[in-house]
N, C-alpha and C positions, 0 to 999 in steps of 0.2 A: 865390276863383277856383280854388284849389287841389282845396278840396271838390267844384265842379263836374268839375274834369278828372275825378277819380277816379269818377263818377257814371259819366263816359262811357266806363271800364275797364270791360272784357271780365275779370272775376278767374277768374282759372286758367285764362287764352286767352292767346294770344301770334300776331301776325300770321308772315309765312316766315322775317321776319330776325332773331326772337328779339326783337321788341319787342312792350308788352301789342299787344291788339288793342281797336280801338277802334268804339262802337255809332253803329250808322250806315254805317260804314266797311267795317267787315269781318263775314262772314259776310250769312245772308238765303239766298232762291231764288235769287238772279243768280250768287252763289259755288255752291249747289250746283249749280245748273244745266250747270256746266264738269264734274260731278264725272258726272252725266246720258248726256252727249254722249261723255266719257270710255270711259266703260260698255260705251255700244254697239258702240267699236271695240274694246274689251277683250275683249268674251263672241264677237265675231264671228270676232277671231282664236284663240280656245281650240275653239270648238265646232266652227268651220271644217273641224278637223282631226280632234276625238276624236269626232265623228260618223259621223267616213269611214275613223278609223284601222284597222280589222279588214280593211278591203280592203286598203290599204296592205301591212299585217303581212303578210297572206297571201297575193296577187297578187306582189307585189313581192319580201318579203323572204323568202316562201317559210316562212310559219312553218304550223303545222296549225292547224283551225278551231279547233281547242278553246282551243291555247294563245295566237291571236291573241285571241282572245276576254277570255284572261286577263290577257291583258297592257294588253287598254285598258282593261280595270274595276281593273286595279292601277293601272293611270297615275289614273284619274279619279279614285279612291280616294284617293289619296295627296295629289292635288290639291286634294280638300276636306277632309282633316285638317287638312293643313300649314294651311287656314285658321285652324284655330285656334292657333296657332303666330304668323303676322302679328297676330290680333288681340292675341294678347300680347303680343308685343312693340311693339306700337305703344302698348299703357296703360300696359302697367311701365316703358319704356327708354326707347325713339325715339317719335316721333308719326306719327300714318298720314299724314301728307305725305310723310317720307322711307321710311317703309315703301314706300308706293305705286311712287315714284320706282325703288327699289332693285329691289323686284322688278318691276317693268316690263322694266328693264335686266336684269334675271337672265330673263326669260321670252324676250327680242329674241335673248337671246344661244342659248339653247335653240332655237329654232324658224332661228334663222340660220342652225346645225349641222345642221338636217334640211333645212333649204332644201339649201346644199352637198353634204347625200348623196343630197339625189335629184337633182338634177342633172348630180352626175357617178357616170357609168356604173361606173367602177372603186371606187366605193364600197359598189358593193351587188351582192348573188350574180348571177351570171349568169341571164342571161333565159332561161327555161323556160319549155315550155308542154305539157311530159309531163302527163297523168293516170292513168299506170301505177302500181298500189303497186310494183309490179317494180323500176322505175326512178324514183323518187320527186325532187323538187328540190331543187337544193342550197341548204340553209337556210344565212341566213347567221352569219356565225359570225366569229371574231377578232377584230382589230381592229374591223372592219364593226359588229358586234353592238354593241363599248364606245360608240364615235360614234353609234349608231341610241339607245342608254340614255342616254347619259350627254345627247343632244340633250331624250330626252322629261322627263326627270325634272328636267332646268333649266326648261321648262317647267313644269312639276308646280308645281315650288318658287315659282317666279313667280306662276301663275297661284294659287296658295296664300297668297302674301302679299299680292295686289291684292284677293283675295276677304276675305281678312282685315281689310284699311283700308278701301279704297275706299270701300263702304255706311255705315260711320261716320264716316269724312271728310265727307261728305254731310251724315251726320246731326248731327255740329259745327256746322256754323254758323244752326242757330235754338236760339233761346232757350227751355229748354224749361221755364223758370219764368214764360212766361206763353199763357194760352191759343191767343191766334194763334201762337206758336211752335209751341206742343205740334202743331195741325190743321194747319201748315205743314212740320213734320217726321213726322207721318203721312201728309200728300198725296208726300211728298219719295219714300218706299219704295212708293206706291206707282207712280208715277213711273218709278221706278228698277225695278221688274219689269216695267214697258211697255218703257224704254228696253232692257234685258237679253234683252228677248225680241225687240227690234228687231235687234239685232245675231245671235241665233239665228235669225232669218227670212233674214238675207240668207247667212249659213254653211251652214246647209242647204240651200238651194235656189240663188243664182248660185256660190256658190266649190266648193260638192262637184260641180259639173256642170264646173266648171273642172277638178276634179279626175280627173274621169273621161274628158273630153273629150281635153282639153289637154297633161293630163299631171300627177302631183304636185308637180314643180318651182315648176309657177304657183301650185298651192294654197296650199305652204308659202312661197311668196313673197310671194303677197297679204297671208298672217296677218303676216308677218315685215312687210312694210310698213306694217300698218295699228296695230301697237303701235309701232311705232317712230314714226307720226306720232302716234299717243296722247299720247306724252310731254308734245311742244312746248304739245300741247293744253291739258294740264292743267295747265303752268306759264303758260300765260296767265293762269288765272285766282289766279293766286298774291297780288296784291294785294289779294286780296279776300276771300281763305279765313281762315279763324280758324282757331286748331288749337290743339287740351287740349291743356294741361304735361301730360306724363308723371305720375302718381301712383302708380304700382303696380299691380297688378292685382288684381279679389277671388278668384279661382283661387291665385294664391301667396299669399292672406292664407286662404284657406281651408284649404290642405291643410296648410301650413306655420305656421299659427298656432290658429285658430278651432278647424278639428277636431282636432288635437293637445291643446289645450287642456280643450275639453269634454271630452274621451274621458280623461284622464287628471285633469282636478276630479271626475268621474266614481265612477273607482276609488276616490279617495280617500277616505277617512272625513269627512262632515260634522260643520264644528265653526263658532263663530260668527267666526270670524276667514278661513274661507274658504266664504263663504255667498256664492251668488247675488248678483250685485245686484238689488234686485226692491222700489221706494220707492215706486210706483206702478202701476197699469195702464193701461198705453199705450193711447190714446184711440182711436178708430176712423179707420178709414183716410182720407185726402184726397188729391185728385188735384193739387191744388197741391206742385209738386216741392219747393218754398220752405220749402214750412211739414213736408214728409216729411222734409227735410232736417235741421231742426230736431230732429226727433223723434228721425232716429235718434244724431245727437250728445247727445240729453236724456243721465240716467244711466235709465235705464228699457227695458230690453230688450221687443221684443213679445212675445206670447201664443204667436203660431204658433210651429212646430218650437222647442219650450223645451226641446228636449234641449243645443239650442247656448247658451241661456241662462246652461248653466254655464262657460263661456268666459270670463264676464267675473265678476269674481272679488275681492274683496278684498285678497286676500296670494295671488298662483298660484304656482302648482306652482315654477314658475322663470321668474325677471325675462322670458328671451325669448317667454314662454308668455304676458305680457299682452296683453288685448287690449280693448278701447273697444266697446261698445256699437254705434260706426258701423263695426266693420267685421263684427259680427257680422249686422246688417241686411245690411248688402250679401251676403255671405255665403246667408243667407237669399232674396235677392233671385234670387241666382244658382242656389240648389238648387231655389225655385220655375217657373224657367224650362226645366228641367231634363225634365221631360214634353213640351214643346212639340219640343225636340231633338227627343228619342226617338221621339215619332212621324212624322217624317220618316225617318227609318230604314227602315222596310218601304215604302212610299211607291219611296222611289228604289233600292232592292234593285230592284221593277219596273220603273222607268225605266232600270237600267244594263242589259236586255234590248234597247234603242231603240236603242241603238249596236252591240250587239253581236250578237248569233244572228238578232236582226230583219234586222240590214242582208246577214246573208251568205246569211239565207232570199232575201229581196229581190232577192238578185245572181243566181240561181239562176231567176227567175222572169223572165219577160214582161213590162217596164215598158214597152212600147210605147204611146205615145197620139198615134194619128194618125202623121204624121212627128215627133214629139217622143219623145224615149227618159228616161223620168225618173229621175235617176241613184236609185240604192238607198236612201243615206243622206239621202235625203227624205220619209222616215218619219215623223220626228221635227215635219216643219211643222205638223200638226195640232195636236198637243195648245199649239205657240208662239201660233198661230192662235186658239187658245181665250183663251190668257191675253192676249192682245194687246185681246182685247173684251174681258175679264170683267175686267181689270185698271181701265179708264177707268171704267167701270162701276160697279162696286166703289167707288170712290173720287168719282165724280160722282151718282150717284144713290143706290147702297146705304147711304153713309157718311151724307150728309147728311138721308137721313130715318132712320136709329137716333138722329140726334144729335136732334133733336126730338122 
C-alpha cells in the first residue's frame, strides 16, 4: 500500500501547503490553464501603460521627447532583466508561486502610486500648453519626480518577477518525462503567447483610447484593477498547481562552481590524481528526460563543450570547487541556450521603437478615421494581430505535421 502511495508522489513537487503533490491531483492543463487567464490580465496591465508611457512623460509631466523616450525603454529594460532575477530566485530559494504572488503585490503597489498621481492635480507640474523654446514647461521635478520613479520601477520590479515565474509555473505542472507531458507543456507556451497577446490586444486598443480620451487616471486605474483581480485568480487555482522544491539554480552552480572549477583544473598541471573524469563516451542524445537524467548523474561527462569537462575532477583544486557531472550538463544545457537569448536582442532593440519615437511620430500625425480618432499607441496592434494567428497556427497545424 505504502509502495503504491509513493507511485502517486509528484518527487521534488509539493502542492501550496508544503505537502508532496499528488498525480492525478495536482498539476495538468486545468492547473495551467489558471496560470493562461492569469497572463492576460498581467500583460494587459503592464502594456496598458508602457505602450502609452512617452505621451504620458511628455504631455503631462513635461519631460523632452528624447528623454521621455529614455525613460520608457529604461523602465521596459529593467522590466525584462529583473526577469531574470524572479526566475532565480524562484529555482534557488522560494518557488514561482510565491514569487508570482509577491510581485503581483509589489507591481498593485507601483501602478497604485501612479494611479494617485494622476489623479491628483498637485501631484504633477502644472498644466501647460506653451510650445515656445522661450518659455519651455515646467518639467517636473522634487518630490513629484521621486513618486512618478519610485511608482514605475515597483512596477519594473513586479512586472520582472511575474515575467520571471509565471511561464514556468505553467510549465510545472506536466510531466515532462512522458511524451503527452512533453506535447502538453509545448501546446502550454504556445498557448500562453496567444493568451499574452490577448491581453496586449485589449491594452493597446480599449485602455490607451481610455487613456487619451478619458484621462490617465482611468488608464492607470484599469491596469491597477485588473492585477489586483489577477491575484484572487490565481489562487483559485492553488489546489491544483504543483510547484518544484526549490534546488538551486544552474547560473549559481555555474559561475560559482563549474566555471571556477574548469578554468582553475585548467591552470593546473595535469597529473593522474587530477584527471578528468572520462570512463566512457556518453551515448547519443534522447528525448526521454528519464533516461537524459540518468546520463547526466552517470560518472561520464559529454563530448560537447569539454572544456567544462574539467570541472569534474578526482582530487580538485579545493573541496568547494567539486562538482558532479549533473551539474556540469546542466551547466551545459544552460550555455547552449544561450544563442537563443541573444538573438532576441536585436529583435526587440527594434520593437522598443513601437513605444517610443513611433508613438510620438503618431501624435504628431492625422489618426483620423471617419469620426473615430485612433489613439497613437495603437501601433503596436499589428504585429499582436500577427502573433494572435500565427500563434494557433503554429501549434495546430505547423507542430503537428513536423511531428509526423
Amino acid at each position: 500500500m505504502d509502495e503504491a502511495h509513493q507511485l502517486d508522489i509528484w518527487e521534488g513537487y509539493v502542492d501550496w501547503r508544503n505537502r508532496p503533490a499528488i498525480r492525478g491531483c495536482h498539476g495538468g492543463m486545468l492547473a495551467a490553464s489558471f496560470v493562461l487567464v492569469v497572463e492576460i490580465l498581467e500583460n494587459l496591465a503592464f502594456l496598458a501603460n508602457a505602450s502609452n508611457l512617452v505621451l504620458y512623460l511628455s504631455k503631462f509631466m513635461h519631460f523632452s521627447p528624447s528623454t521621455s523616450a529614455n525613460i520608457v525603454t529604461n523602465f521596459m529594460g529593467t522590466a525584462f532583466l529583473l526577469a531574470l532575477l524572479g526566475g532565480f530566485l524562484a529555482d534557488a530559494y522560494f518557488t514561482t508561486y510565491c514569487i508570482y504572488l509577491i510581485s503581483a503585490a509589489i507591481e498593485f503597489m507601483g501602478l497604485l502610486i501612479l494611479t494617485i498621481q494622476a489623479q491628483i492635480p498637485s501631484l504633477k507640474p502644472p498644466t501647460c500648453l506653451s510650445v515656445s523654446n522661450q518659455s519651455p514647461c515646467q518639467e517636473v521635478h522634487g518630490g513629484k519626480t521621486v513618486m512618478l520613479f519610485a511608482g514605475l520601477y515597483l512596477v519594473a520590479l513586479g512586472v520582472g518577477g511575474i515575467k520571471g515565474s509565471l511561464p514556468p509555473h505553467g510549465a510545472e505542472q506536466f510531466d515532462e518525462t512522458t511524451q503527452q507531458g512533453r506535447k502538453q507543456r509545448s501546446a502550454f507556451f504556445n498557448y500562453y503567447v496567444f493568451c499574452l497577446s490577448c491581453g496586449a490586444l485589449v491594452a493597446v486598443t480599449f485602455v490607451v483610447w481610455i487613456e487619451d480620451n478619458k484621462g490617465w487616471q482611468w488608464g492607470f486605474g484599469i491596469s491597477t484593477a485588473t492585477i489586483l483581480i489577477s491575484i484572487p485568480l490565481f489562487l483559485l487555482g492553488s489546489p491544483k498547481y504543483r510547484t518544484k522544491i526549490p534546488a538551486g539554480s544552474p547560473i549559481t552552480t555555474m559561475f560559482k562552481q563549474v566555471m571556477t572549477a574548469a578554468i582553475c583544473n585548467a591552470c593546473k598541471a595535469r597529473n593522474p590524481s587530477n584527471a578528468v573524469t572520462n570512463m566512457a563516451i556518453t551515448p547519443s542524445y534522447t528525448n526521454n528526460p528519464s533516461e537524459r537524467e540518468e546520463k547526466m548523474t552517470s560518472q561520464t561527462p559529454s563530448e560537447s563543450l569539454k572544456f567544462l569537462n574539467r570541472a569534474v575532477t578526482i582530487r580538485p583544486v579545493h573541496p568547494m570547487l567539486k562538482c558532479t557531472v549533473k551539474q556540469v550538463e546542466e551547466v551545459k544545457i544552460v550555455l547552449k541556450i544561450l544563442p537563443i537569448l541573444m538573438s532576441t536582442i536585436m529583435l526587440n532593440c527594434c520593437l522598443a521603437q513601437l513605444s517610443t519615437f513611433s508613438v510620438q511620430q503618431a501624435a504628431t500625425m492625422n489618426t483620423q478615421l471617419g469620426s473615430f480618432k485612433v489613439p497613437p499607441a495603437s501601433l503596436p496592434v499589428f504585429p499582436v494581430l500577427f502573433i494572435m494567428i500565427l500563434a494557433p497556427v503554429y501549434n495546430h497545424a505547423i507542430v503537428p505535421f513536423a511531428r509526423k
